[in-house]
C-alpha positions, 0 to 999 in steps of 0.5 A, a space after each residue: 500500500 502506498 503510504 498517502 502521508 505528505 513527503 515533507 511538512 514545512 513547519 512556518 512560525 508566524 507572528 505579525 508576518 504578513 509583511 514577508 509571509 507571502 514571498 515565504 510561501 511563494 518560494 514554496 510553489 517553486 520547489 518542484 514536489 507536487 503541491 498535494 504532497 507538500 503540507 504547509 503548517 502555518 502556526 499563527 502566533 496571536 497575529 495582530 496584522 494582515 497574516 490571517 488575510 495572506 493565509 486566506 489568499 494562499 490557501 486555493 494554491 496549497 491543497 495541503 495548507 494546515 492552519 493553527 492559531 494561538 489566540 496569544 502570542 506563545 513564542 516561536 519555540 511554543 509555535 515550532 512544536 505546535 507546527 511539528 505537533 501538527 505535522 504528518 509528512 515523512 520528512 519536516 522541515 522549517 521555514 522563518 516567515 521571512 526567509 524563503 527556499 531556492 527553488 527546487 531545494 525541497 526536491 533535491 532535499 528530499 532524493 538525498 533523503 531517499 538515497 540516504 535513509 539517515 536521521 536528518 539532512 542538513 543545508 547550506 544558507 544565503 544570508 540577506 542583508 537588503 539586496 546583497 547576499 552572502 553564502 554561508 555553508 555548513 562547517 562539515 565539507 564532506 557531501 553526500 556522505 552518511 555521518 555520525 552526528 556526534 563527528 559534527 561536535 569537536 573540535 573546539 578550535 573552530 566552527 563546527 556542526 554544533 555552531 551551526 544552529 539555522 533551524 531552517 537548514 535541517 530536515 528530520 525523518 519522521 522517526 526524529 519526531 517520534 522520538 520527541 528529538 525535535 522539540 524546542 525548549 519553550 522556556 527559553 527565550 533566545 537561543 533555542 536553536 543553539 540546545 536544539 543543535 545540539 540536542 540532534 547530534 547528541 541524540 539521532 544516529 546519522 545525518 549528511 549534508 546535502 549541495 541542495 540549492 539552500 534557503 535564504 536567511 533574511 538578516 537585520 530585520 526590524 524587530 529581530 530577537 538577535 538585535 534586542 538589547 534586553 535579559 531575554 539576551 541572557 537565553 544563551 546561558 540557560 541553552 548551555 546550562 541545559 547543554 552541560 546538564 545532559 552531558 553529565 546526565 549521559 556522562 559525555 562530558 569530553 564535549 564540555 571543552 566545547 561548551 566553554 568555547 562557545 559560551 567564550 565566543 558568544 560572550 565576546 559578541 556580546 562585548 562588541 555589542 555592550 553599548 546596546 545593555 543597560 547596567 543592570 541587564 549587563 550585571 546580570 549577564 556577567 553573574 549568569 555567566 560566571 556561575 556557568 563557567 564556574 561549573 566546569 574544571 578550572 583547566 578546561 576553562 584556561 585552555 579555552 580562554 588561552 584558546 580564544 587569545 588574549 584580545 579576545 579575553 582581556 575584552 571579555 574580563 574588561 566588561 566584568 567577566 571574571 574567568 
């Protein structure tokens, strides 16, 4: 018997995104899987603006659109599993309201789907500032090839898998679902993406990467949860808190150096950007960060902070970070 399920879920998160909705879900069209197999879950996210009225024009061109609205405003992560609660395709993906795919990169996704038979797929991204456009590609240059997840952690020295946390450049098998690895942790406020990085390489099987045409990552957007200069910018330390929790709970704790060095890494952007805190946001981010690391052995924080050298650390210490 033919399993009717649809080939692939998109999971769309929308609050107040009727501005950038319609080009979203025009790049949809243009993915070369038949429309009746390709399910649309739009999560309304307590919308105050024109999103309802685009998804009521789009819906006569997407037999399998599936609408949910939260009357209030829950969050993206709260809108993401709610769309992946929602979802019935064989393969679920993600798209930000205000990026959009390259054509034809659902169906090249899906043949290394078939020819690979692994956990999830990964992808590499445009990113968009205006009218300029940059290309960024996963950390791992072997193509094509099936992986063990956990390959995509070390080293600490540079970027890897586990850095590389755009949502929308995953897609899951349905059995990742199943085994409840898809979930977004709801209680953070920023930086969910960077726990649920991890999350999938600590907890599935095999990925690969995939030269599939991508998808466009719309940067300096207005209202954006990376510009916010408030304590929901303390997200991060709560993420690798959760991180180090599993880790000790699953006695991993060979990738805690790599822990430290991206807590390190963030906490310097952070830095660049001090003028955007007030004090007290700044206080509390330089405490919350100092008990984080001082969970870890006093060793792997000096070799990750000699690591990182020593511009970098004398910056970090400099704003009050004591390391």
């Amino acid at each position: 018997m033919t399993d009717a399920r649809p080939e692939v879920s998109v999971v769309v998160p929308a609050r107040d995104a009727g501005g950038h909705l319609p080009d979203a879900l025009g790049s949809l069209e243009r993915q070369q899987v038949d429309l009746s197999r390709l399910e649309v879950v739009v999560v309304d996210d307590g919308s105050t603006d024109t999103t309802a009225e685009v998804l009521d024009a789009a819906e006569p061109r997407f037999p399998a659109l599936r609408r949910v609205h939260h009357a209030t405003p829950q969050g993206v992560s709260a809108a993401r599993n709610r769309g992946v609660r929602e979802a019935t395709g064989r393969w679920i993906t993600f798209l930000d309201p205000d990026d959009w795919y390259f054509p034809g990169h659902l169906a090249a996704m899906l043949r290394a789907a078939e020819r690979h038979d692994v956990d999830f797929l990964v992808s590499d991204q445009v990113q968009a500032y205006g009218n300029n456009r940059r290309l960024v590609r996963a950390p791992e240059p072997r193509r094509h090839v099936v992986l063990d997840p956990r390959s995509g952690i070390m080293p600490t020295s540079r970027s890897t898998m586990v850095n590389y946390v755009q949502v929308s450049s995953r897609m899951l098998a349905r059995r990742v679902v199943d085994e409840g690895l898809a979930v977004f942790d709801e209680r953070l406020p920023t930086a969910e993406d960077r726990e649920w990085a991890w999350r999938l390489l600590l907890g599935t099987r095999s990925y690969t990467v995939v030269d599939a045409p991508g998808y466009v990552y719309r940067r300096a957007v207005e209202g954006s949860l990376t510009d916010i200069g408030d304590a929901r910018q303390l997200g991060f330390l709560e993420a690798y808190d959760t991180v180090v929790d599993r880790l000790r709970r699953e006695g991993r704790t060979e990738y805690e150096p790599k822990v430290v060095r991206d807590v390190l890494a963030v906490l310097h952007h952070h830095v660049k950007r001090r003028a955007s805190y007030g004090d007290e946001v700044w206080r509390a981010m330089t405490a919350r960060a100092g008990q984080l690391l001082a969970r870890f052995d006093r060793g792997v924080v000096a070799q990750q902070v000699a690591g990182i050298g020593p511009e970098r650390a004398r910056a970090i210490r400099k704003e009050g970070v004591s390391l």
